[in-house]
GUDREN-393293 format. One record per residue (C-alpha): residue in three letters; x negated, y negated, z. Coordinates in steps of 0.1 Angstrom, whole numbers. Layout:
REM residues N
LUMLUM, resn, c1, c2, c3
LUMLUM, ALA, X, Y, Z
...
//
This chain:
REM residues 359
LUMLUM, resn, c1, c2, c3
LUMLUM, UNK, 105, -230, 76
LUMLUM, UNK, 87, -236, 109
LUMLUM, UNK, 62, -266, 113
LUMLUM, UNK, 32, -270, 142
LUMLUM, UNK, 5, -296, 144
LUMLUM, UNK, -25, -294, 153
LUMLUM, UNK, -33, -327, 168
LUMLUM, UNK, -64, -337, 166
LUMLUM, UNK, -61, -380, 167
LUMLUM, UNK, -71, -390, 129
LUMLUM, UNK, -80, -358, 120
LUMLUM, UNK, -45, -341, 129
LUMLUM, UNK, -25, -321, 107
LUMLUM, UNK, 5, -299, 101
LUMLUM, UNK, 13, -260, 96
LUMLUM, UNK, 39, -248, 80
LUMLUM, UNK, 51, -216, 77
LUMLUM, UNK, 80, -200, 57
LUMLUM, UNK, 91, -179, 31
LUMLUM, UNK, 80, -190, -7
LUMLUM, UNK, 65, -221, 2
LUMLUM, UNK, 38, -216, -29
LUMLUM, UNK, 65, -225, -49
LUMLUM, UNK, 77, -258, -33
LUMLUM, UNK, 54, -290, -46
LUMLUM, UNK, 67, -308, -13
LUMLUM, UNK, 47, -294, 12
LUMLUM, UNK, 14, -302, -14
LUMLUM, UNK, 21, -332, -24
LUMLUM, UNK, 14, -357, 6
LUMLUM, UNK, -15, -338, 15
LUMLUM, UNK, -30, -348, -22
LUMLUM, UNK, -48, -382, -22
LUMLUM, UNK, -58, -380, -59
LUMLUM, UNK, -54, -370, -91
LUMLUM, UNK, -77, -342, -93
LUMLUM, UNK, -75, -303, -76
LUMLUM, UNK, -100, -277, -76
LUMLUM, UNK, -85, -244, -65
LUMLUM, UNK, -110, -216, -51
LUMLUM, UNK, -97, -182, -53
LUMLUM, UNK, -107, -148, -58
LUMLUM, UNK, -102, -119, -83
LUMLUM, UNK, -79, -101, -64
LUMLUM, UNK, -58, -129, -52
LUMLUM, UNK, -57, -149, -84
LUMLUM, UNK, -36, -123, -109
LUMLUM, UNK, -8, -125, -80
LUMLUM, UNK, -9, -161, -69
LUMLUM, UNK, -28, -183, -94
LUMLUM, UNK, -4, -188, -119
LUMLUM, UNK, 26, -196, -91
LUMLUM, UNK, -1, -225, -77
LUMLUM, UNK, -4, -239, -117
LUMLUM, UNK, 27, -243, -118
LUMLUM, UNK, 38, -257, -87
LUMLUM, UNK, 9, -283, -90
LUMLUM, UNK, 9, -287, -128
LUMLUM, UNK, 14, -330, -127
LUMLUM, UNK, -25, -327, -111
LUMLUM, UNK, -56, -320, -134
LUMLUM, UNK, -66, -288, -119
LUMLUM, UNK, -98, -272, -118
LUMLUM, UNK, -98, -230, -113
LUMLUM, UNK, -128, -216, -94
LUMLUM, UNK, -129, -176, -89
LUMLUM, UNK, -150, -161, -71
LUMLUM, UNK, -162, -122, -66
LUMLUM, UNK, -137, -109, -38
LUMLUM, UNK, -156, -94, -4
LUMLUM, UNK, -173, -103, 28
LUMLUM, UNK, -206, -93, 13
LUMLUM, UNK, -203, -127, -7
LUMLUM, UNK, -198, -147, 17
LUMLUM, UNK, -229, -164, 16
LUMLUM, UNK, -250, -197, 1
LUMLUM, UNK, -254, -177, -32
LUMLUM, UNK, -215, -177, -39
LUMLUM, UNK, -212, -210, -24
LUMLUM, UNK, -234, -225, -49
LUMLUM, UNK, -206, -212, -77
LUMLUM, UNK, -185, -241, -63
LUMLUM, UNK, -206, -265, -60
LUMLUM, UNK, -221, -255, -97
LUMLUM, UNK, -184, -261, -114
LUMLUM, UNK, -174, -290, -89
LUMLUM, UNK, -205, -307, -105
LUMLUM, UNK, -204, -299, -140
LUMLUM, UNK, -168, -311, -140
LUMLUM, UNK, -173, -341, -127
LUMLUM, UNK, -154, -333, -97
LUMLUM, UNK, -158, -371, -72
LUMLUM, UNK, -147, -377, -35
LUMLUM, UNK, -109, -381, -44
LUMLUM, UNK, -109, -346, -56
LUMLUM, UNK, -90, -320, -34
LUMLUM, UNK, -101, -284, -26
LUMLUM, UNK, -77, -259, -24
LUMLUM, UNK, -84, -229, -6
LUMLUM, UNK, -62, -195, -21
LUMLUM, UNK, -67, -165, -2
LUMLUM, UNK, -80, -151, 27
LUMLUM, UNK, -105, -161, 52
LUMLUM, UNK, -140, -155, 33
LUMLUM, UNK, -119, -178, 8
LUMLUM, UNK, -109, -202, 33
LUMLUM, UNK, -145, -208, 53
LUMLUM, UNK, -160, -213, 21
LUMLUM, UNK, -138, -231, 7
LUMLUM, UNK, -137, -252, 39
LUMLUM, UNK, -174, -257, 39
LUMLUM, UNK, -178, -268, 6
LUMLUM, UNK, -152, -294, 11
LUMLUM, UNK, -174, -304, 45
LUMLUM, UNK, -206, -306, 20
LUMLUM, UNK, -194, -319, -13
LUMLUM, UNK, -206, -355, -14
LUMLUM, UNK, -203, -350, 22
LUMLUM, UNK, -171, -344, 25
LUMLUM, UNK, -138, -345, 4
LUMLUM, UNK, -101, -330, 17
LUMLUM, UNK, -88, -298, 14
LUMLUM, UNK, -58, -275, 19
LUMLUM, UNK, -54, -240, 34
LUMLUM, UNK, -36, -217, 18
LUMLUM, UNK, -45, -183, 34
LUMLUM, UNK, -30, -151, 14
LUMLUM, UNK, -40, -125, 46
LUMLUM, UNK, -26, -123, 78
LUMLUM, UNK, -62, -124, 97
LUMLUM, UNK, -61, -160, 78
LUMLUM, UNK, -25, -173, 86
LUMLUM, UNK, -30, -163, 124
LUMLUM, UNK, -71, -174, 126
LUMLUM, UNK, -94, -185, 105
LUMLUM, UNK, -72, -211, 85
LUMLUM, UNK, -67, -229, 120
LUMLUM, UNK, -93, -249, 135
LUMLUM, UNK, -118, -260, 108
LUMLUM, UNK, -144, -233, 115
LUMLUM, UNK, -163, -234, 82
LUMLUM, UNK, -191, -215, 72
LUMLUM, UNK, -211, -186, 54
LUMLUM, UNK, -227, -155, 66
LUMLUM, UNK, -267, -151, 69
LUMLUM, UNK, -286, -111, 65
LUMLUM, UNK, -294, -118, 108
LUMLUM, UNK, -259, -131, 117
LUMLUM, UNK, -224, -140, 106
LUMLUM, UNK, -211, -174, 103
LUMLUM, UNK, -246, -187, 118
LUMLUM, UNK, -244, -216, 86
LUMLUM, UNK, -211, -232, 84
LUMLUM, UNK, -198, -272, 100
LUMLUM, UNK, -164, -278, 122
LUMLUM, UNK, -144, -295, 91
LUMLUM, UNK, -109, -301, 91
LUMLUM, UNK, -79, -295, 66
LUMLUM, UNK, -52, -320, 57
LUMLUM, UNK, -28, -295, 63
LUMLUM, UNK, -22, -254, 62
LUMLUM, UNK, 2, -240, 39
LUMLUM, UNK, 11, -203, 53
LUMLUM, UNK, 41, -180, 26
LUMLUM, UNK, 51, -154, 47
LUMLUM, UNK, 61, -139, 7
LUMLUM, UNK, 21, -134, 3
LUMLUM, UNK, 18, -103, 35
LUMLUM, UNK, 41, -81, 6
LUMLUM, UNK, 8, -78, -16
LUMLUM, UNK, -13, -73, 16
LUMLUM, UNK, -27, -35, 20
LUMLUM, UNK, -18, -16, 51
LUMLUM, UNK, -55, -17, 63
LUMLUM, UNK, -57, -58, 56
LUMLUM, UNK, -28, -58, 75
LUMLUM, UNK, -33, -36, 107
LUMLUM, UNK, -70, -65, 103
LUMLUM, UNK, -51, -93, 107
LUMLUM, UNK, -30, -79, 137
LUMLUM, UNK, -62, -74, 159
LUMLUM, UNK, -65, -117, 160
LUMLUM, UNK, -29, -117, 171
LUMLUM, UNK, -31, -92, 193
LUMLUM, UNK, -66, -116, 204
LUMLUM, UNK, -40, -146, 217
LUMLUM, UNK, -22, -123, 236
LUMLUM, UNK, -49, -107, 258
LUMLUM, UNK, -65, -145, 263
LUMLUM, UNK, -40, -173, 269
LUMLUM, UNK, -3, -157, 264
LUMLUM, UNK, 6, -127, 285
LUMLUM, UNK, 41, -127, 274
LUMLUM, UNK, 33, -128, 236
LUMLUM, UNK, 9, -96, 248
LUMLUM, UNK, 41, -83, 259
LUMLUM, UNK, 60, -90, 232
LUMLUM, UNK, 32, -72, 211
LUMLUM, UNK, 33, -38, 225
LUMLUM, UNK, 73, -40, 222
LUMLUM, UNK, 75, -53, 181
LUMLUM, UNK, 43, -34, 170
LUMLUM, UNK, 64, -12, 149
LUMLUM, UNK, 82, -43, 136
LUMLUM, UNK, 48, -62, 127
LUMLUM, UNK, 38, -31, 108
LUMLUM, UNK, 71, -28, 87
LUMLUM, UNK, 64, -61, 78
LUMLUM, UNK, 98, -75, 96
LUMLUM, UNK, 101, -109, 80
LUMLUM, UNK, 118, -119, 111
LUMLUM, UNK, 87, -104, 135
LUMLUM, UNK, 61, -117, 113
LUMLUM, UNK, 71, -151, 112
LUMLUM, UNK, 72, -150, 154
LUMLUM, UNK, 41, -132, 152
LUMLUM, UNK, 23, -160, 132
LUMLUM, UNK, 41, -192, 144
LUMLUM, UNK, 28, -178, 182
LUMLUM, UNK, -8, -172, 172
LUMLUM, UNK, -9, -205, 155
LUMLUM, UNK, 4, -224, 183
LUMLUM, UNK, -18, -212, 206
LUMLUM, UNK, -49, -213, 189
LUMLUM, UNK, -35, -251, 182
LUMLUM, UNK, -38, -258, 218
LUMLUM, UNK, -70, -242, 225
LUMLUM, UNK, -82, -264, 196
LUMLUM, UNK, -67, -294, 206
LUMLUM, UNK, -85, -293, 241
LUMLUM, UNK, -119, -285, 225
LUMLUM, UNK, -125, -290, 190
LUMLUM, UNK, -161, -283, 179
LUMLUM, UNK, -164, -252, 209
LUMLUM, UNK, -183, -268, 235
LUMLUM, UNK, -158, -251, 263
LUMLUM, UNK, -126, -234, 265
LUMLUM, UNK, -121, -229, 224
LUMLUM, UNK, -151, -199, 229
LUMLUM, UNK, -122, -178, 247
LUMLUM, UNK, -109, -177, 208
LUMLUM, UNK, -145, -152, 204
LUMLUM, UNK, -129, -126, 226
LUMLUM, UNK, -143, -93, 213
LUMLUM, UNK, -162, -113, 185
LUMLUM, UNK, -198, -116, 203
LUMLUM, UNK, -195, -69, 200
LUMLUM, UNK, -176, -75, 170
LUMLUM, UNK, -202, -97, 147
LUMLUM, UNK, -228, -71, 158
LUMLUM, UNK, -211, -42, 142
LUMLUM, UNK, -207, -68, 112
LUMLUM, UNK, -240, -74, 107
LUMLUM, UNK, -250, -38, 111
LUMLUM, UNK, -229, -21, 87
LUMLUM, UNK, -236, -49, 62
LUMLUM, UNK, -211, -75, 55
LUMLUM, UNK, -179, -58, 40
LUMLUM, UNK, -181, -20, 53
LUMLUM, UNK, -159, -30, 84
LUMLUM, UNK, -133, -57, 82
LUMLUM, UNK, -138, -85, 105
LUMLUM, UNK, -102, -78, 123
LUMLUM, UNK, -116, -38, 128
LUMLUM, UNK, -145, -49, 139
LUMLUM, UNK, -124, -76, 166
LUMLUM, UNK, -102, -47, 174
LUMLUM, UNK, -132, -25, 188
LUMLUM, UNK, -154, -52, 202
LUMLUM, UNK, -126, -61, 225
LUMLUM, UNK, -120, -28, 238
LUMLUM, UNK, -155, -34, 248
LUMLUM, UNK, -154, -67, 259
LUMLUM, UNK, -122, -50, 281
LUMLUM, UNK, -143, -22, 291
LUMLUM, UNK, -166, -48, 303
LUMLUM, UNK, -143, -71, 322
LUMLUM, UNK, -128, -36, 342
LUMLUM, UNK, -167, -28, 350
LUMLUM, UNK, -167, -64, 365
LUMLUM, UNK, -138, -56, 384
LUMLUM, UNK, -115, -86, 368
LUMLUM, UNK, -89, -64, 350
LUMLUM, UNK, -74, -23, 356
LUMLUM, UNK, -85, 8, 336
LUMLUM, UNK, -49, 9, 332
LUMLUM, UNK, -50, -21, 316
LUMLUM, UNK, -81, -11, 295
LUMLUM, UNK, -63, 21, 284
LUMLUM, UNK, -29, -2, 275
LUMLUM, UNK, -53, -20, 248
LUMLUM, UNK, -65, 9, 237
LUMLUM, UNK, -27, 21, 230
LUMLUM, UNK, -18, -9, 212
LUMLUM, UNK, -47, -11, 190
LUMLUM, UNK, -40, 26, 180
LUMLUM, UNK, -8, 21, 175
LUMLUM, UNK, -17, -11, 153
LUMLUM, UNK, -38, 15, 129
LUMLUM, UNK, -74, 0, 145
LUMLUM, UNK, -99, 14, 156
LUMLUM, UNK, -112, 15, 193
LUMLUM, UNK, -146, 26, 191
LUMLUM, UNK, -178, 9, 172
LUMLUM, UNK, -194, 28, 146
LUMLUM, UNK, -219, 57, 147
LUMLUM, UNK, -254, 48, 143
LUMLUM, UNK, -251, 15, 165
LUMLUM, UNK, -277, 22, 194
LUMLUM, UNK, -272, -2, 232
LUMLUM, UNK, -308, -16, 224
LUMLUM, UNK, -294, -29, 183
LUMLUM, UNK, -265, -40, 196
LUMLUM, UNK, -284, -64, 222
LUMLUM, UNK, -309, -70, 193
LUMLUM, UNK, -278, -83, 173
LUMLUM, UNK, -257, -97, 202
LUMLUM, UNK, -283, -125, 212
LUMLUM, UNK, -279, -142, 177
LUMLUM, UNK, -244, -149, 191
LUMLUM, UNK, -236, -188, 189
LUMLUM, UNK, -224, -185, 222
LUMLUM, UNK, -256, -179, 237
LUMLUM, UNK, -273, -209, 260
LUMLUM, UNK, -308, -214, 262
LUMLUM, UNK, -315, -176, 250
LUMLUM, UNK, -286, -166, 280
LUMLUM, UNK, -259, -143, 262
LUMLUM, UNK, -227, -151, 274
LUMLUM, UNK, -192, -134, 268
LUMLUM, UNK, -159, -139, 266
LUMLUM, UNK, -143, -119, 295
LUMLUM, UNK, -110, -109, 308
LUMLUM, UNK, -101, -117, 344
LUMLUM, UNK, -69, -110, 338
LUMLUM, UNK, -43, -97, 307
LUMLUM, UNK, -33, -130, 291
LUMLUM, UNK, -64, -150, 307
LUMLUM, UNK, -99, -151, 293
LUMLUM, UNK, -128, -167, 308
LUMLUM, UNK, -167, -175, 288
LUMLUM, UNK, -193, -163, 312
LUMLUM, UNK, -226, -154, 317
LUMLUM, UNK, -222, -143, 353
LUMLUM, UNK, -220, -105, 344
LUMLUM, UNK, -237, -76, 356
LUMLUM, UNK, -261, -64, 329
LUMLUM, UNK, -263, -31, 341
LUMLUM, UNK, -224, -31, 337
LUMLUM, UNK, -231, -43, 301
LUMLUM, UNK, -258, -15, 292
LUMLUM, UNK, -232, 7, 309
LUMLUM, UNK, -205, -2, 284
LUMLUM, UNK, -228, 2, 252
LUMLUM, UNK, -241, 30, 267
LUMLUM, UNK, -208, 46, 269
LUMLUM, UNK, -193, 33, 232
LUMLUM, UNK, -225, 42, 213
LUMLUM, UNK, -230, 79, 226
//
């Protein structure tokens, strides 16, 4: 078992990852103030894991709240579904949430926790490898909106993140090859040597090597930690985490919520975002091209969508949280293993790049 923390003053707390940790009350029980649990799940996680959870927290009065499974429902309609049983249940402030599953899970899970008679604690447990390595770190909480993703949601904590390596043997191949396009993510922007290690233990990551995937995870946790640490609610640095996200979101939005995974989506906005960052001169087309390799080899895709036009894309771009005072700004690479958030780019070079990706 391997343990990180996040430390965050009062609000700090622990990772742990490991083998079959579901199981194991101990790593619950001190992050469970009262009596009282409401688990959130969905319907595809819940006939694999729900019953493990029941048991392993049966000395709590537990509450069991399933939800439809899909980014599509990520949104204030299914959030209201929480709230609605929370309520009628007689849930209070001492009650715990407990997130089970995967990152749609997990942020709204998270942001009903943040909203519940303004605020109660909860626990991560994220089922998907896009969740273990991103969206269970950090306490980005939220729900998707028809003109943008995420654009509703509050910075909000978790006493602590519970990650069972056991839970990636359920995970499909394409979930997978999804959650491998965030790790890849803290490679390209703050750990060139984990890059390195990456295009070396691909294969490894994709045969599910226990060994590997632990690495993998524990490395991409700890780095996002540290971002995190130095800039919680994403006033600075912590935007470098958006790297291929800004292109990303957009081809979200277009396809409707759901169509593309958010990791595929990732995986082709930051060849972009690379294609942009060679047209600025900061990184090689050889480096551009090693990406490209990886990501391939990782079973993502490189290229956005058909049907995505330079002038929808900008339409869709601008909603982008990251934008000050209506100026888009991107995360860029000036290096491999160093990103930067800028608005200082060419916007010819950018029309260039969607230009080139949507013909």
């Amino acid at each position: 078992m391997l343990e990180l923390k996040v430390d965050l003053g009062d609000r700090s707390y622990p990772i742990f990852i490991g083998s079959d940790l579901l199981s194991n009350a101990d790593y619950f029980q001190s992050y469970i103030k009262g009596r009282r649990v409401a688990i959130v799940t969905n319907e595809t996680i819940a006939p694999f894991y729900l019953d493990l959870i029941k048991r392993t927290l049966a000395n709590y009065d537990l509450t069991v709240i399933t939800l439809p499974d899909g980014e599509q429902y990520k949104n204030l309609e299914t959030l209201n579904l929480i709230f609605d049983q929370l309520l009628q249940e007689r849930h209070t402030r001492k009650t715990t949430l407990l997130a089970l599953g995967g990152g749609v899970i997990g942020d709204m899970t998270g942001f009903a926790a943040a909203c519940y008679q303004r605020g109660v604690d909860f626990i991560q447990v994220p089922t998907t490898l896009l969740s273990q390595v991103d969206s269970s770190v950090g306490g980005k909480t939220g729900v998707n909106h028809a003109l943008g993703k995420n654009m509703i949601g509050a910075f909000y904590q978790p006493n602590a993140v519970i990650i069972d390596t056991l839970t990636l043997n359920t995970l499909p191949d394409r979930e997978l090859s999804a959650g491998l396009a965030e790790v890849i993510k803290y490679g390209l922007i703050c750990d060139k040597p984990f890059y390195q290690w990456l295009q070396e233990n691909i294969g490894r990551l994709l045969d599910r090597d226990p060994e590997a995937l632990s690495y993998a995870i524990h490395q991409s946790c700890q780095d996002k930690a540290r971002v995190v640490e130095t800039d919680e609610t994403e006033s600075s640095i912590r935007a470098i985490l958006n790297l291929g996200h800004t292109f990303g979101h957009a081809i979200e939005t277009h396809t409707g919520y759901g169509s593309w995974l958010h990791g595929e989506a990732v995986a082709a906005g930051m060849v972009m975002a690379a294609d942009l960052s060679c047209r600025e001169g900061h990184i090689s087309r050889e480096d551009v091209d090693g990406l490209i390799y990886l990501l391939e080899r990782a079973s993502l895709p490189v290229m956005p969508p058909s049907g995505i036009n330079p002038d929808r894309f900008l339409e869709l771009m601008a909603v982008d949280k990251k934008a000050l005072d209506g100026q888009l700004r991107l995360v860029l690479l000036d290096s491999v293993g160093h990103a930067v958030v800028t608005d200082g780019f060419s916007h010819q070079h950018l029309i260039d790049c969607l230009e080139q990706f949507c013909s």
